[in-house]
C-alpha positions as CSV (number, residue, x, y, z in Angstrom):
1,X,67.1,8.9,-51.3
2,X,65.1,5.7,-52.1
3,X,68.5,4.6,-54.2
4,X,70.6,5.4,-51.8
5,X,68.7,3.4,-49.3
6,X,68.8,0.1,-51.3
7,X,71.9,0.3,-51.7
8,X,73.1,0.0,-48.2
9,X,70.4,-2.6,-47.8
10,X,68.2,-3.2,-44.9
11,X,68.2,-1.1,-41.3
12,X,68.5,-3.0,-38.3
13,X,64.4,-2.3,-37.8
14,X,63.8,-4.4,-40.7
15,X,66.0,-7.1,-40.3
16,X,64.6,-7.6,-36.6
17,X,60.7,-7.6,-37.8
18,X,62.1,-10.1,-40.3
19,X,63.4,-12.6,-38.0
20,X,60.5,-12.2,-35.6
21,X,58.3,-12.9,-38.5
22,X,60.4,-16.0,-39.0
23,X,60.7,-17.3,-35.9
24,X,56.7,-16.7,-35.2
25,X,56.1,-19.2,-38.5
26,X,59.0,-21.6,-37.1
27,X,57.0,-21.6,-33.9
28,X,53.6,-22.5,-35.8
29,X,55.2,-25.1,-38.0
30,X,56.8,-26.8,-35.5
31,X,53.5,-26.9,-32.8
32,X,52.0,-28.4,-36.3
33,X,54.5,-30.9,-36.7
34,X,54.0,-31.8,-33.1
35,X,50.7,-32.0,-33.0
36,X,50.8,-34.5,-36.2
37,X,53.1,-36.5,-34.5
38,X,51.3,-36.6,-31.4
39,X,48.2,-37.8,-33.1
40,X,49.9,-39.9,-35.5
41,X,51.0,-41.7,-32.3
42,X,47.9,-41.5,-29.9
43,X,46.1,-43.3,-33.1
44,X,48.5,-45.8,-33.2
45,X,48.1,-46.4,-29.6
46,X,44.8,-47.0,-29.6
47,X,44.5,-49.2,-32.2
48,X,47.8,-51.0,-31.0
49,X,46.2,-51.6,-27.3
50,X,43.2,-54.0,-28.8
51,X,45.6,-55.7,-31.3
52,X,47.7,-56.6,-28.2
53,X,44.7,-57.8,-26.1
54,X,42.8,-59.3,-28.9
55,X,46.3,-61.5,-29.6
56,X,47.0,-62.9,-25.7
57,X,43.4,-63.2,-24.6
58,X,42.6,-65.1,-28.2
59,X,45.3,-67.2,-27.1
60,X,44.2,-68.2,-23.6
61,X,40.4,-68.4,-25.1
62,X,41.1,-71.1,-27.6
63,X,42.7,-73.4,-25.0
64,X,39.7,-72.8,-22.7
65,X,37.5,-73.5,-25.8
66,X,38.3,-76.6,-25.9
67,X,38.8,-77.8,-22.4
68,X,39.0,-81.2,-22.0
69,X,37.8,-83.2,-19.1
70,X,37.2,-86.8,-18.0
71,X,39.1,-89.9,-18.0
72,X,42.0,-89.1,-15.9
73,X,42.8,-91.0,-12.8
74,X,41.1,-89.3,-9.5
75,X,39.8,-86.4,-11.7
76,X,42.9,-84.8,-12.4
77,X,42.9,-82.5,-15.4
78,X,42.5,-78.6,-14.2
79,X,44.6,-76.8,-12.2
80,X,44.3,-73.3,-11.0
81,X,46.7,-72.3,-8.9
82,X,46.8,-68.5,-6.9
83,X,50.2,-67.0,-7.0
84,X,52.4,-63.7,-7.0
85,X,55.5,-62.5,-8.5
86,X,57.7,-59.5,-7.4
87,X,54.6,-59.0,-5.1
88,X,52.4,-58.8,-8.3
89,X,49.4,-61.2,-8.9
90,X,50.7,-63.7,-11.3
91,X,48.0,-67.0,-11.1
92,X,48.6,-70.1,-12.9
93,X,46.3,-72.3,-14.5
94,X,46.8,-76.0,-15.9
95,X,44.3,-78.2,-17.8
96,X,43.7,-80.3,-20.9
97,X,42.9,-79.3,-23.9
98,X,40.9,-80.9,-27.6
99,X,43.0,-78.2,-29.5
100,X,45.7,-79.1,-32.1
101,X,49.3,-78.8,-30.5
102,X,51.1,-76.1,-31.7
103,X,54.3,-77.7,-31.1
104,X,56.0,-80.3,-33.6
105,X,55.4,-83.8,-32.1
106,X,58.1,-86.0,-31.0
107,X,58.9,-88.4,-33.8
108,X,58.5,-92.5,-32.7
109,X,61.3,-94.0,-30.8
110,X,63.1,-90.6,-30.4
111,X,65.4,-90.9,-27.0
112,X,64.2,-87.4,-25.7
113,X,60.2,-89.2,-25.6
114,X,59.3,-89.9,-22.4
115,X,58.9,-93.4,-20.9
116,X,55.6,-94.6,-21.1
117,X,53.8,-91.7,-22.8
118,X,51.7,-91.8,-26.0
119,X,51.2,-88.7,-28.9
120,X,47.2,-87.9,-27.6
121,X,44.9,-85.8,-29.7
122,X,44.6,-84.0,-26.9
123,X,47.5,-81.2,-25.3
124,X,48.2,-80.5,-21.6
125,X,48.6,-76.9,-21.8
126,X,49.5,-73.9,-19.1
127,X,49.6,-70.0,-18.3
128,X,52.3,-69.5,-15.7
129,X,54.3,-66.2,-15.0
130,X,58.3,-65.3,-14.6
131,X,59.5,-61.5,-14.0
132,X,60.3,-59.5,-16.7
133,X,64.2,-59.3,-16.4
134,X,65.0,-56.3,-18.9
135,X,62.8,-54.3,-16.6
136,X,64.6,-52.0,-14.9
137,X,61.7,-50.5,-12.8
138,X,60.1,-54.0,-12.3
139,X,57.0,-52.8,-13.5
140,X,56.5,-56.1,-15.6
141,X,55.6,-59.7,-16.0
142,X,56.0,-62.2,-18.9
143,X,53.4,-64.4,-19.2
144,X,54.2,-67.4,-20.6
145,X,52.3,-70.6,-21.9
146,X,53.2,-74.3,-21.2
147,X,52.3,-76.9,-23.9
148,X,52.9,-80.7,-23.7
149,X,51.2,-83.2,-26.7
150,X,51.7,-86.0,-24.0
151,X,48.7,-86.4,-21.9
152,X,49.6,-87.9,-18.7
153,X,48.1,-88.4,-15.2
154,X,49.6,-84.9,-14.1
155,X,48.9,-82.0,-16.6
156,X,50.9,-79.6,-14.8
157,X,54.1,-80.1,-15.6
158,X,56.7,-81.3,-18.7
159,X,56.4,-79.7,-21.7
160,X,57.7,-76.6,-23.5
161,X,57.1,-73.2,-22.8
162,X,56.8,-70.3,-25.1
163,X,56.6,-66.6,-24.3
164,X,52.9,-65.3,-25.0
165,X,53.5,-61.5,-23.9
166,X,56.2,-59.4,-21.6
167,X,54.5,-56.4,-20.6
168,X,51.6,-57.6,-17.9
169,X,51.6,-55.8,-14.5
170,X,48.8,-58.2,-12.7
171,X,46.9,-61.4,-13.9
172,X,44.1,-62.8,-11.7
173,X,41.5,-65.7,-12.1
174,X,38.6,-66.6,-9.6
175,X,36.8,-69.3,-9.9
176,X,32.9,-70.2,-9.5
177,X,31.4,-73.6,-8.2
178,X,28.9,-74.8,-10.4
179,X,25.3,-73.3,-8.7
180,X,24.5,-76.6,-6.6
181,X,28.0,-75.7,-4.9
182,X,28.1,-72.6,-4.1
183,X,26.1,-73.4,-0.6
184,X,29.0,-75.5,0.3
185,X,31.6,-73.2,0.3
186,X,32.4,-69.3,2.3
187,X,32.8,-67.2,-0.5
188,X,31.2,-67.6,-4.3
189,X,34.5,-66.8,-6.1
190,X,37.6,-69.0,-4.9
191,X,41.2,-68.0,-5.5
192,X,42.4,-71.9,-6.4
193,X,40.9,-74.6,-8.0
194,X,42.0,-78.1,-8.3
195,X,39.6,-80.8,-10.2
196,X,40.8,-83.5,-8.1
197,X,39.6,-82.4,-5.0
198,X,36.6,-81.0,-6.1
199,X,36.0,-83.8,-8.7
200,X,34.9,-81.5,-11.4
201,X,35.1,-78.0,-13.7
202,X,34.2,-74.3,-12.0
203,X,31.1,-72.9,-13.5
204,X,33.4,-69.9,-14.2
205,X,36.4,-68.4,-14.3
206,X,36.8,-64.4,-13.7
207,X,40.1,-63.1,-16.2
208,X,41.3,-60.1,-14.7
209,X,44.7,-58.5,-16.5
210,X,46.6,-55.3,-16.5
211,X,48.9,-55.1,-19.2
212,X,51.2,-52.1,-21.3
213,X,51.1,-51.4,-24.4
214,X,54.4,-50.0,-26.2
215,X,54.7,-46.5,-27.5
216,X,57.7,-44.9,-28.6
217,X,56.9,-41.6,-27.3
218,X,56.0,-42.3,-23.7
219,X,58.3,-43.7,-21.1
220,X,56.3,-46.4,-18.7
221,X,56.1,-45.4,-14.9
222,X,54.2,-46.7,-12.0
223,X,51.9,-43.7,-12.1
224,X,50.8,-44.4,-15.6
225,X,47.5,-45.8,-16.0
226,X,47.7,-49.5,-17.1
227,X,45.1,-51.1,-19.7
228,X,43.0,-52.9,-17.6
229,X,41.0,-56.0,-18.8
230,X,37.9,-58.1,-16.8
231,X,36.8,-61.0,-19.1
232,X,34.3,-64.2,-18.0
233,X,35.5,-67.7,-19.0
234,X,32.0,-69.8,-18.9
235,X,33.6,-73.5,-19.3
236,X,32.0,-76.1,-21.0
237,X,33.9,-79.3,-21.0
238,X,34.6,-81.4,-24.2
239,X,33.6,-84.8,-22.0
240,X,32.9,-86.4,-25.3
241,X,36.8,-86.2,-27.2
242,X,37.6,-89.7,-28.0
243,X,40.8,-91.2,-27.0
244,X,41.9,-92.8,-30.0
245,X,45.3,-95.1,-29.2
246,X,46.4,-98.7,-30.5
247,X,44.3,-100.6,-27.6
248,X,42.0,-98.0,-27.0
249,X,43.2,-97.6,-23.2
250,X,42.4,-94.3,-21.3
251,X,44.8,-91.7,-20.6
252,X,46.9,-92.0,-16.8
253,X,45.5,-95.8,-16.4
């Protein structure tokens, strides 16, 4: 009987408990795949998320590191300027800067120089904002950062701008009068700042950012939490950067 039985092979029973065993390990292998992938991904995530900040807030902390102020006509030389895009906060800021520029400078008697300006060791540099365009559900802004190596009397505008990220939802900056101000004005925190009529620096600037970070595995939505990021700019002016040119002259005289 047992012969007879192997040789017509297996009853429908068995070949039923046999592909119910199967497809109970296919479901187990495939929530352990999953769940691999799924925490292969939320670890890249978070380490992704601080690579992204550290990179654009490094860059806007080593212009403000060393801010430059002093010598320009009628105190010019910092800008901050409150603004929105696509009904987003989007603030610009414009000042001077003792950092190196990152841009190639303009070789001597090139025709594209600029009447009447001089290579500087110092850099006129910006953070201004333009809507992301390949954003279909204009969620996002690109930030993007303004650098000129000639220093002139205005140091908010010429120069050559460079993306510095494309994924930021809302960029603020407030401003603080230095402490003998602050009685002067309604509110401690101002939304604009401009060093020619207030003939000087803030105390401090309040950085506040909400920014994306990619991941392959989750779409972006309006609903989805965004990284948020509250930083505090304490400015200390580099007042003592020599201006080194052939007759020694100050720059914007």
């Amino acid at each position: 009987m047992s012969a007879r039985r192997l040789q017509h092979g297996m009853t429908l029973i068995e070949v039923a408990v046999a592909i119910a065993v199967l497809s109970v390990m296919s479901g187990l292998l495939f929530q352990i795949i999953g769940g691999t992938i799924k925490g292969r991904d939320t670890t890249l995530q978070e380490l992704a998320t601080p690579k992204v900040e550290n990179a654009v807030l490094g860059q806007i902390f080593k212009d403000f590191r060393y801010l430059w102020y002093g010598g320009l006509v009628g105190d010019a030389g910092f800008v901050g300027k409150d603004g929105t895009r696509a009904g987003k906060d989007a603030d610009q800021v414009h000042f001077i800067t003792a950092r190196p520029s990152r841009i190639a400078s303009i070789e001597e008697g090139s025709t594209t120089q600029r009447q009447g300006q001089r290579p500087s060791p110092l850099t006129e540099v910006g953070y201004a904002f333009k809507v992301n365009e390949d954003d279909g559900d204009g969620l996002w802004l690109e930030m993007w950062r303004r650098e000129d190596s000639f220093v002139d009397a205005d140091p908010t505008a010429g120069g050559v701008y460079s993306i510095v990220y494309d994924r930021i939802r809302r960029f603020s900056l407030r401003y603080y009068p230095p402490a003998e101000e602050r009685e002067q004005v309604d509110s401690p925190a101002l939304d604009e700042w401009d060093s020619r009529i207030r003939n000087g620096l803030p105390y401090a600037i309040i950085l506040e950012m909400q920014m994306d970070v990619p991941n392959p595995t989750q779409e972006f939505s309006e609903e989805r939490q965004a990284h948020r990021v509250t930083r505090i700019i304490l400015l200390r002016g580099a007042y003592n950067v020599r201006w080194t040119t052939d007759d020694d002259s100050q720059p914007g005289r």
